[in-house]
C-alpha positions as CSV (number, residue, x, y, z in Angstrom):
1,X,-9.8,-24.7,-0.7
2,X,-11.7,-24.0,-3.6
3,X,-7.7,-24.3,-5.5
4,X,-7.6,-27.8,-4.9
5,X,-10.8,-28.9,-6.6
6,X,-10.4,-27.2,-9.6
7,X,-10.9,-29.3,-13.2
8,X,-7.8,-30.3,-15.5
9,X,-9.6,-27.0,-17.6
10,X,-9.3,-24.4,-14.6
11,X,-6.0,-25.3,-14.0
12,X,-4.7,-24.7,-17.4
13,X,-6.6,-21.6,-17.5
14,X,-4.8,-20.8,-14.2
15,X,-1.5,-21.7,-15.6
16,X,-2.1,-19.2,-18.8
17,X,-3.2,-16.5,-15.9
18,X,0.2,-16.9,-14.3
19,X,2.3,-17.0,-17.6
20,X,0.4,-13.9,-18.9
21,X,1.3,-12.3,-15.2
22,X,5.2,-13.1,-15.8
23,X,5.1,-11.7,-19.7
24,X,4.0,-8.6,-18.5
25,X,6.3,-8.6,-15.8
26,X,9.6,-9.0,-17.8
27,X,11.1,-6.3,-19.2
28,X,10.6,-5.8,-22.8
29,X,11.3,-2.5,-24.4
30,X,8.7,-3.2,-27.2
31,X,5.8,-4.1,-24.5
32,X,3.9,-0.4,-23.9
33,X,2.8,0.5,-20.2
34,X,-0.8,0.1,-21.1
35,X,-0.2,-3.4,-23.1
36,X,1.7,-4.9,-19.8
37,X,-1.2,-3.0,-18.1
38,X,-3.7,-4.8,-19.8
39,X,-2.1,-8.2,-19.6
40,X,-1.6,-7.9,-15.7
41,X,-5.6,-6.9,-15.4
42,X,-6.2,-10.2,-17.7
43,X,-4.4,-11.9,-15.5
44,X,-6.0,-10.9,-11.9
45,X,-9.8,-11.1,-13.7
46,X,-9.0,-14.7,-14.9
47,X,-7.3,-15.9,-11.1
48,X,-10.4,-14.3,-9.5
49,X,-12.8,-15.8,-11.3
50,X,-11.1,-19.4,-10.3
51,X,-9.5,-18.7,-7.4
52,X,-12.5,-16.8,-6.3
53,X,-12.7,-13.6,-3.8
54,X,-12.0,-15.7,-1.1
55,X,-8.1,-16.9,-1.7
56,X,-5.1,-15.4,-0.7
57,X,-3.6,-14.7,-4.1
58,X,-6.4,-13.2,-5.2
59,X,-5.8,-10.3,-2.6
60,X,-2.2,-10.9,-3.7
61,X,-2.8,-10.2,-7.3
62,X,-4.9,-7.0,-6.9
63,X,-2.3,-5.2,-4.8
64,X,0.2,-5.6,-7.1
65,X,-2.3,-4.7,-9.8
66,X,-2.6,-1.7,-7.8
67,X,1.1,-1.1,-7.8
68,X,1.9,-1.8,-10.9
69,X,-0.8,1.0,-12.1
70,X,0.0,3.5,-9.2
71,X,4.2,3.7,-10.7
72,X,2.2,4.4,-14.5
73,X,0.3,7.2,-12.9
74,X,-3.3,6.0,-13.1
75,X,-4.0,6.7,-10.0
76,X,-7.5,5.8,-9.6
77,X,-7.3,2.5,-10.8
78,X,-4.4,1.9,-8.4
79,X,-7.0,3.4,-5.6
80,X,-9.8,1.1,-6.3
81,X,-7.8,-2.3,-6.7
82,X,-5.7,-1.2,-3.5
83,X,-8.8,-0.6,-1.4
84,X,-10.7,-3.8,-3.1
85,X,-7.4,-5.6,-2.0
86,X,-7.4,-4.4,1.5
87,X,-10.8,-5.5,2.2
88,X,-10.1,-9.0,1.1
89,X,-6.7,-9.2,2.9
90,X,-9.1,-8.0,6.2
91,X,-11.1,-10.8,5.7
92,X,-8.4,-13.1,4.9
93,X,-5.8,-12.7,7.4
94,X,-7.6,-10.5,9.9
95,X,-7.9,-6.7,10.4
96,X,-4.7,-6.8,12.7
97,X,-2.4,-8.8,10.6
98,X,1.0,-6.8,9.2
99,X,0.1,-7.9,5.7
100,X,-3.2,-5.9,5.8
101,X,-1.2,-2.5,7.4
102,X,1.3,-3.2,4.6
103,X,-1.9,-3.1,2.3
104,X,-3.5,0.0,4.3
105,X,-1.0,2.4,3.7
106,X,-0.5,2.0,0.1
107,X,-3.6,2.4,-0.3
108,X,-3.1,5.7,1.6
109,X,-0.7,6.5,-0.7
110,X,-3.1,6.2,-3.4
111,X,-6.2,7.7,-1.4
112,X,-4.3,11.0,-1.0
113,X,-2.9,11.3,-4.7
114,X,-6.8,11.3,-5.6
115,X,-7.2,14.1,-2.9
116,X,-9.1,11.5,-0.6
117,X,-7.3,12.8,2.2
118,X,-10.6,11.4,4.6
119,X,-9.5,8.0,3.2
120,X,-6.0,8.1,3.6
121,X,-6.0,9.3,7.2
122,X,-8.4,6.1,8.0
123,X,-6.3,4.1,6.1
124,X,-3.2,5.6,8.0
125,X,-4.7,5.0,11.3
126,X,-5.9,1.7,10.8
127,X,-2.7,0.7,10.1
128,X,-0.8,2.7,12.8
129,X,-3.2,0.9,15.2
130,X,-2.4,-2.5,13.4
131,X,1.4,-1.9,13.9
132,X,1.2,-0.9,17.1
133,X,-0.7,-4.3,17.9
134,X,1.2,-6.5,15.8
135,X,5.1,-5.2,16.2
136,X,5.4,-3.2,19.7
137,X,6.2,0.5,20.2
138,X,9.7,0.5,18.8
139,X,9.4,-1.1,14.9
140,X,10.4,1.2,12.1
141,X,7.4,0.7,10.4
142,X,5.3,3.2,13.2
143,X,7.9,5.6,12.4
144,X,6.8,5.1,8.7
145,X,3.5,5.6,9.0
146,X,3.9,8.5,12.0
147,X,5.5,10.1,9.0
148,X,3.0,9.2,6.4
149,X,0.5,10.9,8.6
150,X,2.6,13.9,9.7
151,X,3.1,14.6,5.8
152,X,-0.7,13.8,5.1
153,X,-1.8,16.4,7.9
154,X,0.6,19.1,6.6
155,X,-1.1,18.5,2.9
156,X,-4.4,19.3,4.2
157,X,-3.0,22.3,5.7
158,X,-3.4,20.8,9.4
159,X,-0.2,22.0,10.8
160,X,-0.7,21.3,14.4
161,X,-2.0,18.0,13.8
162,X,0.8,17.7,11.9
163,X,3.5,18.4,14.2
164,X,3.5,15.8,17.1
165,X,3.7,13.1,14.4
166,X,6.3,14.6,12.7
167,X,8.1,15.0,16.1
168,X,7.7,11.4,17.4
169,X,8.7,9.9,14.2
170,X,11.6,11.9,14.0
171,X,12.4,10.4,17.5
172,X,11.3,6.8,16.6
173,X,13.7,7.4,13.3
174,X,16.6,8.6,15.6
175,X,16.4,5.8,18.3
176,X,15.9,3.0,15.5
177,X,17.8,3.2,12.8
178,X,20.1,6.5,14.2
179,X,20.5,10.3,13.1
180,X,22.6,9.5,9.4
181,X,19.9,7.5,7.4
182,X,17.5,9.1,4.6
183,X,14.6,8.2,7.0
184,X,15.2,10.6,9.5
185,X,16.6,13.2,7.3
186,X,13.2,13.2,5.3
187,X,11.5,13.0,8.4
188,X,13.3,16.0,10.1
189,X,13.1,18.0,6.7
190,X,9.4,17.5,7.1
191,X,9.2,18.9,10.9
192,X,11.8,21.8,10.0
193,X,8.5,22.4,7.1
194,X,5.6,22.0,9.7
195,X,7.9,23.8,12.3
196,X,8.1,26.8,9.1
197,X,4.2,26.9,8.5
198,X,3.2,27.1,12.6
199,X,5.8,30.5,12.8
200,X,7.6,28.5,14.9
């Protein structure tokens, strides 16, 4: 790995990259969004450059670039480091792996905040495929993302597309984690909604 032959200069440069990352982390009532902003994006640009686009952490440190920018509302930064972090968690870890899902529907999240709604179904697709792969029929994260999409297809005014998602994860809510959690509330308020639009 190119981590392990890096010069006694790299390495301290790396070090300064992750103690930069932790100051803007901490809480500190002085520290402004953009100033914590800016040190994070410091922080990532230097660990790419030596880590190169090739290392884990590097996709690492983009996504929660991406996070970290998406809760301060600058939504199309978060968008591009979340789908720049996607691809290099692809070609890291495969296409399949749980990680990149994980990484596929935040970016979804982002996509349809920016009205990408294209982007945020392929994102939400990929991943539903991914999960399906990876974790079986029965893991609460298909109910997640059966929700994500059932809210995403109501957004974009798709009500029948809308509905048999909203149904099944409403089912896949109910049989995995049962009928008194916030996840199948939200998920039933959202059929009741889709239900509402159809005149049904």
């Amino acid at each position: 790995r190119r981590a392990a032959t890096l010069t006694d200069d790299r390495r301290e440069q790396l070090a300064r990259a992750n103690a930069l990352w932790e100051t803007a982390q901490a809480f500190d009532s002085e520290q402004s969004v953009e100033q914590r902003l800016s040190k994070l994006r410091q922080a990532a640009a230097i660990q790419t450059e030596i880590l190169g686009r090739d290392h884990r952490q590097t996709a690492t440190r983009l996504l929660e670039l991406a996070s970290a920018e998406l809760d301060a509302g600058q939504i199309e930064h978060a968008y591009r480091h979340y789908s720049e972090g996607v691809v290099l968690r692809a070609a890291l870890l495969s296409d399949q792996h749980p990680e990149t899902a994980a990484a596929k529907r935040l970016a979804a999240a982002a996509a349809w905040q920016t009205i990408r709604y294209g982007e945020a179904e392929q994102w939400l697709q990929e991943a539903l495929q991914a999960e399906e792969h990876v974790f079986g029929a029965e893991h609460v994260h298909l109910a997640e993302t059966l929700h994500s999409l059932a809210v995403l297809y109501h957004r974009m005014g798709r009500f029948a597309a809308a509905l048999p998602f909203a149904l099944d994860a409403c089912d896949r809510f109910r049989l995995r984690e049962g009928a008194q959690t916030a996840n199948y509330a939200n998920a039933l308020r959202t059929l009741y909604v889709i239900y509402d639009e159809l005149g049904q």
